[in-house]
Structure formats: C-alpha cells, structure tokens
C-alpha positions as CSV (number, residue, x, y, z in Angstrom):
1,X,106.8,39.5,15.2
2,X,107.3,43.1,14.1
3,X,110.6,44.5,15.3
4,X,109.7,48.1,14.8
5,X,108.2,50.1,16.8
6,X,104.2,50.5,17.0
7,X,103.0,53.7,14.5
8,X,102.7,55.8,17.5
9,X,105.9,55.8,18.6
10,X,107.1,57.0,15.2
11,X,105.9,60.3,16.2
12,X,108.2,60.7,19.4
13,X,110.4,63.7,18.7
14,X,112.0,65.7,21.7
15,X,109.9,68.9,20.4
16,X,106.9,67.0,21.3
17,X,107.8,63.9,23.9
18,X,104.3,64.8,26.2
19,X,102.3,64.3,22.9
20,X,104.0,60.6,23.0
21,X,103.8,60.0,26.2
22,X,99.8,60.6,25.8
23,X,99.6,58.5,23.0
24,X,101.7,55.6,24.2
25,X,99.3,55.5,27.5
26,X,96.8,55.5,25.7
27,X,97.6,52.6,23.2
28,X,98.3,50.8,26.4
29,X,94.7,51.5,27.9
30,X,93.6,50.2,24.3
31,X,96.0,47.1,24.6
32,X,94.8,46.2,27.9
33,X,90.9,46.6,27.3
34,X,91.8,43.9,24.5
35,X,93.5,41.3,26.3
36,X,90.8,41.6,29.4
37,X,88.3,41.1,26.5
38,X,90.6,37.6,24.9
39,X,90.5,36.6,29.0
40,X,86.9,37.1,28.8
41,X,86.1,34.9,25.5
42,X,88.2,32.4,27.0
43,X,86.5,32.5,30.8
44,X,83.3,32.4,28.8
45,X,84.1,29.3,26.4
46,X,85.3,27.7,29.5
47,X,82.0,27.9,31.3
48,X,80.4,26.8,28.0
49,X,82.3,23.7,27.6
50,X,81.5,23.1,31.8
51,X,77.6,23.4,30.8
52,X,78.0,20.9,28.1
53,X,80.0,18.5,30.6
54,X,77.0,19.0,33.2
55,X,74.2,18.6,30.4
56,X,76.5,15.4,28.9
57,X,76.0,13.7,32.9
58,X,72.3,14.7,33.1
59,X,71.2,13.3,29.8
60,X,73.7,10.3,30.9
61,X,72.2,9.8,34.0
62,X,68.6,9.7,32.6
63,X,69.8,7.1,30.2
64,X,70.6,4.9,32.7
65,X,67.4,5.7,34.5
66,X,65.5,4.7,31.5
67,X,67.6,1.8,31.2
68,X,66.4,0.5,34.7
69,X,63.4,1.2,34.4
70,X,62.2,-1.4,31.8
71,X,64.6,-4.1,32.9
72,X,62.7,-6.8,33.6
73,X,62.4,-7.2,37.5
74,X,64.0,-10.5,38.9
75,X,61.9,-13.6,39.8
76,X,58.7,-12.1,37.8
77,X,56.5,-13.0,35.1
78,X,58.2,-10.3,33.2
79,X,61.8,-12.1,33.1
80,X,59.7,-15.3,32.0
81,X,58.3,-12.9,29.1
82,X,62.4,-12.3,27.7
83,X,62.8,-15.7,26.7
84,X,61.2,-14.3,23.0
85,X,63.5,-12.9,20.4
86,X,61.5,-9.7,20.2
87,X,61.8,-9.4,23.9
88,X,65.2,-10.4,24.1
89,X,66.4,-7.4,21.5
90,X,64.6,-4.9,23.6
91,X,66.7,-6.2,26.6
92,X,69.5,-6.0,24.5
93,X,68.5,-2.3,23.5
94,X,68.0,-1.4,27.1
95,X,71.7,-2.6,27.8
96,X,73.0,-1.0,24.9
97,X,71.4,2.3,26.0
98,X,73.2,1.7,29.1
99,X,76.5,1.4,27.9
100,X,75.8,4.5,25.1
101,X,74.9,6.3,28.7
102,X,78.6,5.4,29.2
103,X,80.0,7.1,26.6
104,X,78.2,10.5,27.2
105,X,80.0,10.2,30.5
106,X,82.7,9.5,29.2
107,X,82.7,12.7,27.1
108,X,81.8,15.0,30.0
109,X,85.2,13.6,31.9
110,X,87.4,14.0,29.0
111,X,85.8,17.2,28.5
112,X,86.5,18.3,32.3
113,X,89.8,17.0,32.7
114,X,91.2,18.2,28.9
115,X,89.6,21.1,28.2
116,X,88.0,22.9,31.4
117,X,90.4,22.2,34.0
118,X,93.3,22.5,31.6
119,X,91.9,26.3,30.3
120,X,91.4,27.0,33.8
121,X,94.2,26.9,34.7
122,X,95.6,28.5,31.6
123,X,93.4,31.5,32.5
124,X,95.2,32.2,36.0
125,X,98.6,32.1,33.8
126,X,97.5,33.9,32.0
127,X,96.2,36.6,34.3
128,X,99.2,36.7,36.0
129,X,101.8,37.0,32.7
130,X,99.6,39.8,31.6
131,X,99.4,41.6,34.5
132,X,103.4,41.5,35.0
133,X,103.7,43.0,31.5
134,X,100.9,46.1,31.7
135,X,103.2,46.9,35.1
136,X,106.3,46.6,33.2
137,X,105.0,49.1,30.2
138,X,103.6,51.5,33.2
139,X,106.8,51.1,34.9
140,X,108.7,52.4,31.3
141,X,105.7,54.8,30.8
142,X,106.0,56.3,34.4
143,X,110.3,56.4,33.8
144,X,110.2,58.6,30.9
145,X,107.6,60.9,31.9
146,X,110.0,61.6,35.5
147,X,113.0,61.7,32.1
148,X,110.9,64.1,30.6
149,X,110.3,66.5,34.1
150,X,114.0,66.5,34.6
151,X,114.6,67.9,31.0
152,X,111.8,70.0,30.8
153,X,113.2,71.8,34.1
154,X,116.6,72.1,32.8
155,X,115.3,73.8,29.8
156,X,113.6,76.4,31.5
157,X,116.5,76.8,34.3
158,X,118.6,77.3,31.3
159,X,116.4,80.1,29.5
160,X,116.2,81.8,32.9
161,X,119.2,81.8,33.5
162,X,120.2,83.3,29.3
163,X,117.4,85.7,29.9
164,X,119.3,87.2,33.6
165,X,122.1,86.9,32.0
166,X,121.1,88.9,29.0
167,X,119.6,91.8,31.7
168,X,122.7,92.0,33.1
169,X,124.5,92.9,30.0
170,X,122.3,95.3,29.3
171,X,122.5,96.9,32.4
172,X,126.7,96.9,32.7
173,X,126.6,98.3,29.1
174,X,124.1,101.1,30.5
175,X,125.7,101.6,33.6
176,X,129.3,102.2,31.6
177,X,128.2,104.6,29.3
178,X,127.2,107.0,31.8
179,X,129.9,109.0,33.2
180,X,128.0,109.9,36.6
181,X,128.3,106.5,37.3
182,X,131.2,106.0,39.4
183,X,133.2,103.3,38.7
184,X,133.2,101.2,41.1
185,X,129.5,100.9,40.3
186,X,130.2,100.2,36.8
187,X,132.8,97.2,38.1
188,X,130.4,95.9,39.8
189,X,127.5,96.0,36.7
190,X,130.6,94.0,34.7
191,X,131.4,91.3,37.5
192,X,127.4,90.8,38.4
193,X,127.0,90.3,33.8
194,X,129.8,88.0,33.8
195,X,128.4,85.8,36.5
196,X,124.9,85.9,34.8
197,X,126.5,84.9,32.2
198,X,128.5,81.9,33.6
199,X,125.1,80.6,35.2
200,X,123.6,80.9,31.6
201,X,126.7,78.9,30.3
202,X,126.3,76.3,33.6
203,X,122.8,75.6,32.8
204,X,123.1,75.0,28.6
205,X,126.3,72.4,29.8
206,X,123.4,71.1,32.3
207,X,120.5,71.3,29.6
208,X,122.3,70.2,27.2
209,X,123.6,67.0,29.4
210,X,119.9,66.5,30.1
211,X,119.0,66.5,26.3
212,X,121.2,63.8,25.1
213,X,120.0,61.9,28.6
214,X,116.6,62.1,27.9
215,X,117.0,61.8,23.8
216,X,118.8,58.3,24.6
217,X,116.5,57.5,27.4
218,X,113.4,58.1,24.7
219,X,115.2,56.4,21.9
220,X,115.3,53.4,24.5
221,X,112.1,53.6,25.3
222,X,110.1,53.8,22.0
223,X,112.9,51.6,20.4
224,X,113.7,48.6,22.6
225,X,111.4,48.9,25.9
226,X,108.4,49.2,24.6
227,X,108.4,47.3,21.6
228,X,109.6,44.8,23.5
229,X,106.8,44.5,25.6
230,X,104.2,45.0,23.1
231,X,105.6,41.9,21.9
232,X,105.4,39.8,24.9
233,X,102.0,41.3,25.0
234,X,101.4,40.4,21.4
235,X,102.6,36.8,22.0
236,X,100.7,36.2,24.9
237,X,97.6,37.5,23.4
238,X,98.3,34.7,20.1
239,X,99.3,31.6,22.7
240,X,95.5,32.4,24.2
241,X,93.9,32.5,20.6
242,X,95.9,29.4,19.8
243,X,94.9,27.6,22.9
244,X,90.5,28.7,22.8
245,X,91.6,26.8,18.9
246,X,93.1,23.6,20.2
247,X,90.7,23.7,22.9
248,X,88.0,23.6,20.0
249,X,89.6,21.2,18.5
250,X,89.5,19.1,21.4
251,X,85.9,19.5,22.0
252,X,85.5,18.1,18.4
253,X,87.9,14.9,19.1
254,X,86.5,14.0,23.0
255,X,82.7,13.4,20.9
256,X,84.8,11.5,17.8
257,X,86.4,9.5,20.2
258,X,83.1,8.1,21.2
259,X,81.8,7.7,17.7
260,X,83.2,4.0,17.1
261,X,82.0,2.6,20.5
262,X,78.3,4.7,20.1
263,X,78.4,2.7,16.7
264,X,78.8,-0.4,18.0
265,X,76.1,-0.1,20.8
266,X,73.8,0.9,17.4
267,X,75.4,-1.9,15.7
268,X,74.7,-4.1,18.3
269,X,71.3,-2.7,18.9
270,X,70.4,-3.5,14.6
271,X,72.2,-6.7,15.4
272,X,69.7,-7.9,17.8
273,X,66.4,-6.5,16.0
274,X,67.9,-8.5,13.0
275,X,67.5,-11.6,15.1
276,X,63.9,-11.7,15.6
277,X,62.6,-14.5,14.2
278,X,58.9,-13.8,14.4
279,X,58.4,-17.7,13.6
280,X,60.5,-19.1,16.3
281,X,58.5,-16.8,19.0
282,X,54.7,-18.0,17.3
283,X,56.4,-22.0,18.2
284,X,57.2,-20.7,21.8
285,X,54.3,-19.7,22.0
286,X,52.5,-23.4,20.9
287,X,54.7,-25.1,23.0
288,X,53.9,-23.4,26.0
289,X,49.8,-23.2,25.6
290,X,49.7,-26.5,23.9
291,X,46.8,-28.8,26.0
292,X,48.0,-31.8,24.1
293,X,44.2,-32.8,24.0
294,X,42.7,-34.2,20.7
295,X,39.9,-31.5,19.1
296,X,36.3,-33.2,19.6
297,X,35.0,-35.2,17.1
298,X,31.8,-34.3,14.5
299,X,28.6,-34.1,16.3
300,X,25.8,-36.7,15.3
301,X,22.7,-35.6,13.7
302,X,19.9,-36.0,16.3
303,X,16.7,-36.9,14.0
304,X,13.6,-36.2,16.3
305,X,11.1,-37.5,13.1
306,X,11.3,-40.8,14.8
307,X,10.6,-42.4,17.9
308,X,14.1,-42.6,19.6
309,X,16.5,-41.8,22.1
310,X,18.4,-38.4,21.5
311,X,22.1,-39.3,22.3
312,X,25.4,-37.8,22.6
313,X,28.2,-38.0,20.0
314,X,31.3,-39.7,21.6
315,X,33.1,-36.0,21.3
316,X,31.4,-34.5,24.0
317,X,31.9,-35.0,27.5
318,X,29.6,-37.9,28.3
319,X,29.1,-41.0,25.8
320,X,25.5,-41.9,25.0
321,X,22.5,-42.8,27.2
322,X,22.6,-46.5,26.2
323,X,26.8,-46.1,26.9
324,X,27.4,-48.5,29.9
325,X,31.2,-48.3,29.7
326,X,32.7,-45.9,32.3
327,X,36.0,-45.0,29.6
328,X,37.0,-41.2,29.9
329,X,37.3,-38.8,27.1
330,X,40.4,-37.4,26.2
331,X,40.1,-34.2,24.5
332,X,36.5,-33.4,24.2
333,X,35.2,-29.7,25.4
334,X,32.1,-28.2,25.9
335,X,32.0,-24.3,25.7
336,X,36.0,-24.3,26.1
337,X,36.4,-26.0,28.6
338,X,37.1,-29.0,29.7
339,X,37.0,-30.6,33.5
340,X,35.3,-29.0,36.8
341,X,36.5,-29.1,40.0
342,X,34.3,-29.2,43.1
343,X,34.9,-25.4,44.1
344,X,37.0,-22.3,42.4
345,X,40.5,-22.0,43.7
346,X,41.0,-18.7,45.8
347,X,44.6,-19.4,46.2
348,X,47.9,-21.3,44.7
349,X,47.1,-24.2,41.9
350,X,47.2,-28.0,43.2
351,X,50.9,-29.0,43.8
352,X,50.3,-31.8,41.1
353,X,49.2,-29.3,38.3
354,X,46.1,-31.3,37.2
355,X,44.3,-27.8,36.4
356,X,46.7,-27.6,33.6
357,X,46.3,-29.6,30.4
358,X,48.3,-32.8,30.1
359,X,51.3,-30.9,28.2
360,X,51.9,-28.1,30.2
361,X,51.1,-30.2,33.5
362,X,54.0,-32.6,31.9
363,X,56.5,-29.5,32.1
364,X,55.4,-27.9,35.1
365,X,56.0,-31.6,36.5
366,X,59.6,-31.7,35.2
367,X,60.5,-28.4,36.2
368,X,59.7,-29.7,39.6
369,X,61.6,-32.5,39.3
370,X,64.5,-30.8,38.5
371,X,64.4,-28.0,41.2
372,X,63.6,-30.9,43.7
373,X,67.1,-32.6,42.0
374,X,68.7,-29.4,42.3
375,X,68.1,-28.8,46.2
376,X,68.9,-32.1,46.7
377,X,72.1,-31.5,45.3
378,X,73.1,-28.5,47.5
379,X,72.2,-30.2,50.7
380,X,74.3,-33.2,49.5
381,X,77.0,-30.6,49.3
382,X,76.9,-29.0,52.3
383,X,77.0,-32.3,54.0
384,X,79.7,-33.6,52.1
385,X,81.6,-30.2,53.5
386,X,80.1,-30.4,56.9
387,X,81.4,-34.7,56.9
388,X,85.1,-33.0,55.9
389,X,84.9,-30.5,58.4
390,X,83.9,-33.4,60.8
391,X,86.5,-35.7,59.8
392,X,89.1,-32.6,60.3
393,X,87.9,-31.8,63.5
394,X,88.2,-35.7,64.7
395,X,91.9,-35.7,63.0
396,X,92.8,-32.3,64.8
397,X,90.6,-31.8,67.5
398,X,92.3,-28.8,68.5
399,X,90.7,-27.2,65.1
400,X,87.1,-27.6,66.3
401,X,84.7,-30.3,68.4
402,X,83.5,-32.6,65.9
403,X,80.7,-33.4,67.9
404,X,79.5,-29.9,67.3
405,X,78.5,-30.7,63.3
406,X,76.4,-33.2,64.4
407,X,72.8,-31.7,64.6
408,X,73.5,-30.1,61.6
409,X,74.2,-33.0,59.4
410,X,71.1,-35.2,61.1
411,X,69.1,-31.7,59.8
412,X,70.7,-32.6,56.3
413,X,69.7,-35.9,55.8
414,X,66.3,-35.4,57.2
415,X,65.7,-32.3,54.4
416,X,67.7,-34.9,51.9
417,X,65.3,-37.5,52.8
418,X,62.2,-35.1,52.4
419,X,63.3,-33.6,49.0
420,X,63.8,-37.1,47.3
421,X,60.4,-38.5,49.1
422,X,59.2,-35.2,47.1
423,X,61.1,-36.2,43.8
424,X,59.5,-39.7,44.0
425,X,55.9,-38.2,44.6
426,X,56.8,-35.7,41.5
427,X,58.4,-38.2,39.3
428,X,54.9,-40.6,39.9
429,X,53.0,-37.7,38.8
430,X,55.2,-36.9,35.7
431,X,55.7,-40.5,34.9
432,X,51.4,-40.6,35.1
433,X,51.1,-38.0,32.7
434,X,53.4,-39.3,30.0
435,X,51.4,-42.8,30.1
436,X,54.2,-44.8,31.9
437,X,52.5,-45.6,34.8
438,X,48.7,-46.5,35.2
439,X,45.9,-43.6,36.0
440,X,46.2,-43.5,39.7
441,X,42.6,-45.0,41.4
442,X,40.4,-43.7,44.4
443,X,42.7,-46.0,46.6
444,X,46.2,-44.6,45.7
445,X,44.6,-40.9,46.1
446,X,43.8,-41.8,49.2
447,X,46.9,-43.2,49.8
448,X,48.6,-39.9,48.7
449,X,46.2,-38.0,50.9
450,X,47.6,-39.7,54.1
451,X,51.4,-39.5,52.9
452,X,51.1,-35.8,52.3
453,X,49.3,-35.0,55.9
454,X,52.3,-37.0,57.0
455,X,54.5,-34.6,55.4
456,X,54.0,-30.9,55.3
457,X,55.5,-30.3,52.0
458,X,52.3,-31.9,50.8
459,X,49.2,-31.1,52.8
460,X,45.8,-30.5,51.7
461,X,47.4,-31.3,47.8
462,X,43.9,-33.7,47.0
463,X,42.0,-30.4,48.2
464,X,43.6,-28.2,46.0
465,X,43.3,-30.4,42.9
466,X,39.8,-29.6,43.6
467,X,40.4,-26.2,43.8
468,X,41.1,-24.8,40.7
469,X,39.0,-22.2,38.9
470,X,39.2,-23.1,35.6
471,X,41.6,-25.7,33.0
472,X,41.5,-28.9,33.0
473,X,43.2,-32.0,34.1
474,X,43.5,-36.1,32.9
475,X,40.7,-37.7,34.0
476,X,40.7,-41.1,35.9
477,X,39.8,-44.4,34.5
478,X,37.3,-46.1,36.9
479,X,36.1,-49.6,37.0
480,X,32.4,-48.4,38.0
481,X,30.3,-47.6,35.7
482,X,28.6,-44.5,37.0
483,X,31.4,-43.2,39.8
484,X,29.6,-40.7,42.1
485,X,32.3,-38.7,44.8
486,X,31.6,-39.8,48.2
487,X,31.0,-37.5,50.8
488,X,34.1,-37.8,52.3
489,X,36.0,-36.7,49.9
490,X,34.5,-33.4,50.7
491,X,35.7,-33.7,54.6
492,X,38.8,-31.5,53.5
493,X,37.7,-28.9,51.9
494,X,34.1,-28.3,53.6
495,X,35.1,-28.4,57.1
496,X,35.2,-24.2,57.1
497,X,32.4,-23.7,54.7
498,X,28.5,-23.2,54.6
499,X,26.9,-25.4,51.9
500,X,26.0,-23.0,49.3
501,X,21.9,-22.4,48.9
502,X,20.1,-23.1,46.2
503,X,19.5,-20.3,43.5
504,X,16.9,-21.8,41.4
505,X,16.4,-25.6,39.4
506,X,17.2,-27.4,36.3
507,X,16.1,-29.8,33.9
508,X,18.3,-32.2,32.5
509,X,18.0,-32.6,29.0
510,X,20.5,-35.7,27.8
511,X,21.7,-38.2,30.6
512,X,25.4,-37.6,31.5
513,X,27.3,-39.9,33.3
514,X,30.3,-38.1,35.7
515,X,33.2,-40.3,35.5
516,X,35.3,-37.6,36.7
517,X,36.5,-36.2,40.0
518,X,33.8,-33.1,40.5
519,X,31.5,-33.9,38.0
520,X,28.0,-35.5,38.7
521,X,26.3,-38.0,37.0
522,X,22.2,-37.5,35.8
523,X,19.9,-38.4,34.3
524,X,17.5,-37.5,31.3
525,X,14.5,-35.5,32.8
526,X,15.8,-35.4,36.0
527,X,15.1,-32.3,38.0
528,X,18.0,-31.0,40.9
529,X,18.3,-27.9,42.4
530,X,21.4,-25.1,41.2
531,X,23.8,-23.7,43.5
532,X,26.1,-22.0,41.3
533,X,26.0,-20.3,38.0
534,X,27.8,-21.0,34.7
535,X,31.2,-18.6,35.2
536,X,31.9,-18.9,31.7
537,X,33.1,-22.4,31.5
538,X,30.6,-24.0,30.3
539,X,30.2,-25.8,33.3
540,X,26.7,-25.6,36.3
541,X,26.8,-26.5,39.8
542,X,24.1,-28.6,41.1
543,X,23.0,-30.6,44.3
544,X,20.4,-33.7,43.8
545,X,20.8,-33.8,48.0
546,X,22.7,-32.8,50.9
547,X,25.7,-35.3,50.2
548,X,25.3,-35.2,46.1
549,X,26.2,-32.1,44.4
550,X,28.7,-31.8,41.4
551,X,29.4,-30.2,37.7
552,X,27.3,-31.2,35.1
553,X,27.7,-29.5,31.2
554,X,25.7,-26.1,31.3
555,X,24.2,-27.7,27.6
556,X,22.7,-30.9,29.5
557,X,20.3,-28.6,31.5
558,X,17.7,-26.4,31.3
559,X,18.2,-24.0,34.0
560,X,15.1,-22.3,36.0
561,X,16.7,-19.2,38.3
562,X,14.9,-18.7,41.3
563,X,15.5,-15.6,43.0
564,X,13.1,-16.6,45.9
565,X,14.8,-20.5,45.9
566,X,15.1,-21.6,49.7
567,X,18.1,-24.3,50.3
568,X,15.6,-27.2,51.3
569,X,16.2,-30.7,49.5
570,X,12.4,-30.9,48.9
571,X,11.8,-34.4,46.8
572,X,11.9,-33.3,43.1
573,X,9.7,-35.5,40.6
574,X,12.2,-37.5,38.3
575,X,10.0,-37.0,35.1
576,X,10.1,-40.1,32.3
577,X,11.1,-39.7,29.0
C-alpha cells in the first residue's frame, strides 16, 4: 500500500483549504461510485453462477427423465429383450446416463454451497465494511470543513478588528493635532485607539491560535486520516477482486472435480459397447426360435406320361396313397407351417405348449417346472415357519394358541399338494417331449381331460391345445390307420358356438390321411364342402358332414368359393380316379 497521501491532497495549503476540501469530496464521490460498481460485478457474477447451478439441476433432471424413460418396464417382453449384449449395453448406457445426471447435480450443490452462498454472504460484508469507511471519510470530511469555519471566522474577526483599530489611530492622531479640541476629548480619542488596538492584538493571539489549530488539524487530515481510510478502502476494494478470482477459480475446479467420475460413466459406457458380441446374440437368437424339426425331404418327380397313381413324397405331410401305415411325420411343412388345430385361439396358448415346436415347447416346459419347484419351495417355508411358531406356541402357550395356525397350515399342504400334482403333470409333458416317455394316446388324453376338470389349475387344457392359431406341435402315434377325431372331442370347445356355414367346395387332388389331432383324412377326388379359408398357413377348413370336419393341406384341394353356398350337408358325388 501507498503510504502517501492521494495526489489531491498534495494541493492542501491553508491559502486554499476550500479548494481541498472540494476536491477530497469529490475523490470520495469518485471512490464510492467505484466500489458500488466492484459490489455490482460481484452481485452480478453471483446471480450468474446461481443460473448455471439452476441450468446444471434442469439438464440433470432431464437426464434422469430420459434415463427412465427407456428402462425396460418390469415383467414385459421388453426386459425379456435385455438378455442380448446389444441390448444389455444400452441398459448399461441408460444407467450410466443416470449416474452422469449425478454428477451435474453434484456440480450445481458444490457450486451453491462454495461459491454462491459463500459470495453471498461476502457481499453483505462487504456492504457493511464499506459503508462504515465512506461514513468515516464523511465524518473527517465534515470535521475539517467545521476546522476550517472556525479559522476562517477568526481571520476576519481579526482584520476587523486591525482595520477599527487602525480608524481609531487615525482619528486620536486627528483629534490631537487640533487645538479646539479640548482635551479631554483628545484623552478619550487616545484611550478608545488603544483599546482598538488591544482587540486587534486579542484577535491575531486568537487567529493565530486558530491557524496552527487548523494547520495541524489539516496536516492530520490529509496526512494520516484520510490516507488511512483510502487504504482500508483500497484493501477492501482488492479482498473483493481477489475473492470474484478464487471464486472463478472455483467454478473451474467444482466441473474438474467431476471430470474423473464423468470419465468413468464414458468409460464404462465404451466398456459395454465393446462387449457386443454380434455372434453370441445371432446363437440367442437360434436357440430361442429353433423348432427342432428336420427340413422336408426332396419331392418325387410325379410322371403323368404313364398310367399311374400320382403320390406324395414322404416329406410332405401325408405319406402316399398306397401308404397304409399310420407313422407321423416329424418335420415336414407345407406352406410354413406345420400342424392345425381345430379352431384359432382367441386367448392364452394351451398350458402344455404343443403350439410351439418341440424345442421351444421343451423350454417353455422346464421353465414351468422350475417355477412350479420354486412355489413349492416357499410354501414349504412358510410351513416350516408356521410348524415353529406352532411348536412355540404349544411350548409357551402364553406366546400364542397353537391351535390358531392350524387352518393355515392344512391351506399349505393342500396348495403343496396341488403345485407338485402340477409338477408331475409338467414333468410328464417335458419328459414326452424329450422322448423319455411314450407319445401319450387318445386314452391318457382323456385321462388328463378328467384330472384337470378335477383340478382348476388345469381346466379346459385339451381345449386349448386345440386352440392355437398357428405353430405346431408333436404329433401322436396312433395304432389306426386312418384316425378320424370323434365328435366328442368337440363337446368342449363347441358347446358356446354355431357351426360355421359353408363358403363354397373343394376337390381333393391327392388322398391325405389325418393322423393328427385336427386334421382330416380324404380322399383322392373326393368333393366336401369349405368352412374356412386358408389364413396363411397353408392349411383349409372343411366338413365332409355334420360330425366330420377338420384341416386338410390347402395344396391337396382344389377350392371352389361360393359366395351363395348354404350350410346344408347335401350328398356330394365321391368322383373315381
């Protein structure tokens, strides 16, 4: 700090102290315009720094929004879709995101706490420190302005006083040259000088007392007072500049702080597009849409230059006219698809998954198995617990009436007993489609029919094997050689419905033999009636009578739409080869 005084004090000099006086007010109406200005930068870097905190939450906040919104939703087919690597590193994105969302927060708090509340505070410190100096520089200001009056009306008591006494002189001197004046008169002239003159002499002691006063006072003043508060003022002027500059300095390190942990989220994020493997999510894929059926075979050449029956090559669905055996087809397809069912499902799959293919029934099957094994598990636990309880309750019986767990456990081993009856039924299923056990008959079907209306867990399971709309399922081996579905096994799922009326005829073209559930056997030349339309599957609905109606392959038949068709069973000629 500068110890002398400011350049305009230089100029004080007692011939001109009102001169000062202007000047030093006015360097302190200068100095105080400045420092309200240095408050100013600093209110306005404060309100800055509050704006980036707020905009710092918002873009936080819409992070995290962003982040919600594509998390897969729990118990959907969406969480089933994360189990690929590609879809696994956009969860991991997503909870990266979140946690970068995290560190912008963490920047706006650091930011309030360290820079805005601290500077606010500074700033009312700041107000106050300045305002007690500007009162103190008024206060010197206002002193030697009153030092200043008192001289300035010494001086001119003084040079009144010298200028009576002067006339007085004048007028004894006149007054005792003339001799008509009497003299008495011209005693009086001399005593009335002298005291003019000891009045003049009174007010120089007095002026001149008031001089040095005010000389001492002003050296005071422009050498000690108010350099000395021009230097508080100075140094409370360069603690704000130094603070707005460390404040700065912390805005810089809050967002470095942040830097290593943003990196890692990014580090993480490159981390987990790194690990898709676009080969290990194209063998998910096989293993969950693979059928496990065989491709079909070559198809025979038909030659139609000699006299001869056109047949069937074993790939398709049906083996040759001349075929007696009744030995399904694994694997073969016409137009996609492989077995019908009697009607399309309108609601939930069969509980035994025979609309899926044998592979993907086999792990639907096994996941059953295992949530059956599961539940099972936590009602053996509960009454295991509930038995303690009991057993506590018996030992203490002023804890609790044992008698009271009772109907709870009897409802435990009644759901125990139902879960593993289901496991068993599951299990035969599973243990069906991996070959272990024999293709289950007509008989054990129905047998299974009458267990599940026995149980609730499994009614109306046969009907919806017949329900499903499209797939395919293992079909049955049979001991008949033509197996045609009574009409009883139509009781279930017909009881609510019209029959549906005819829409036009067909032909058969090659004999197909049904040997599965849904399908209908026929023969070559054969005229029935259509009741529903090829969907797409490769697969037309037909009735040969009012208890006979199936699936036969949409390629077997010529088809003959008739808008004007009436649903009567009118004898149809069976035309020879």
């Amino acid at each position: 700090m500068v110890s002398l005084p400011h350049p305009y004090v230089l100029h004080a000099a007692v011939s001109a102290p009102c001169l000062c006086c202007r000047k030093g007010k006015d360097q302190f109406d200068n100095l105080e315009k400045h420092t309200q200005w240095g408050i100013d930068v600093l209110e306005k870097y404060i309100k800055f720094v509050k704006e980036r905190t707020e905009i710092e939450l918002s873009y936080a906040k819409q992070l995290r929004n962003l982040s919600k919104k594509y998390q897969p939703k729990k118990n959907s087919k969406e969480e089933e879709e994360y189990r690929y690597t590609s879809t696994r590193a956009f969860l991991a994105t997503l909870n990266e995101m979140n946690d970068y969302a995290g560190q912008h927060e963490v920047i706006s708090e650091n930011m309030t706490s360290l820079i805005t509340g601290e500077l606010t505070r500074y700033v009312q410190e700041l107000k106050q420190e300045r305002k007690s100096h500007f009162h103190d520089g008024r206060k010197a200001q206002q002193h030697i302005e009153t030092c200043w009056k008192q001289l300035e009306a010494s001086k001119r008591r003084f040079e009144r006083d010298c200028k009576e006494a002067d006339r007085a002189q004048q007028y004894f001197e006149k007054m005792d040259a003339d001799i008509n004046v009497t003299k008495a008169d011209v005693e009086k002239a001399r005593q009335q000088a002298q005291l003019r003159h000891q009045m003049a002499e009174d007010s120089k002691a007095e002026y001149s007392s008031t001089l040095q006063k005010f000389n001492s006072e002003q050296h005071e003043h422009y050498y000690t007072h108010i350099p000395n508060i021009f230097q508080k003022i100075q140094e409370m002027e360069e603690r704000r500049i130094v603070r707005i500059g460390e404040s700065m300095k912390t805005f810089a390190e809050v967002d470095r702080q942040v830097i290593p942990i943003i990196g890692k989220c990014l580090d993480e994020i490159t981390k987990a597009a790194e690990a898709v493997d676009h080969k290990n999510d194209s063998q998910m894929v096989i293993e969950a849409f693979k059928s496990g059926f065989e491709p079909p075979g070559d198809i025979d050449f038909e030659d139609f230059t000699q006299p001869m029956k056109r047949t069937v090559s074993e790939s398709s669905l049906s083996n040759s006219r001349g075929d007696g055996k009744s030995e399904p087809k694994f694997g073969s397809k016409s137009k996609g698809k492989l077995w019908p069912f009697i009607k399309k499902n309108k609601g939930a799959g069969p509980e035994d998954f025979s609309n899926l293919p044998p592979e993907q029934r086999r792990k639907k099957l096994q996941q059953k198995v295992d949530e059956l094994n599961r539940d099972i598990q936590k009602e053996m636990d509960q009454r295991d617990a509930l038995t303690k309880m009991k057993d506590v309750y018996i030992k203490n019986p002023q804890m609790g009436d044992a008698t009271s767990v009772d109907h709870r456990l009897a409802e435990l081993g009644q759901n125990i007993e139902k879960l593993r009856l289901e496991v068993q039924k599951f299990e035969g299923w599973l243990a069906e489609v991996e070959g272990q056990l024999p293709a289950r008959t007509e008989q054990s079907r129905r047998q299974s029919g009458v267990y599940e209306a026995q149980n609730p867990s499994g009614v109306n399971s046969c009907a919806q094997d017949r329900e499903s709309p499209d797939g395919s399922y293992t079909e049955e081996q049979s001991q008949e050689t033509e197996m045609k579905v009574p009409a009883t096994d139509f009781d279930d799922e017909f009881d609510d419905e019209e029959p549906l009326p005819t829409i036009g005829t067909c032909k058969a073209l090659y004999t197909f033999e049904g040997q599965n559930e849904g399908t209908i056997s026929v023969a070559e030349g054969e005229m029935l009636y259509v009741i529903e339309e090829d969907k797409g599957d490769g697969w037309t609905r037909i009735r040969r009578n009012e208890d006979e109606e199936g699936y036969v392959p949409t390629s077997y038949v010529e088809v003959y739409l008739d808008k004007n068709a009436k649903d009567v069973h009118k004898p149809l000629q069976k035309i020879s080869e």
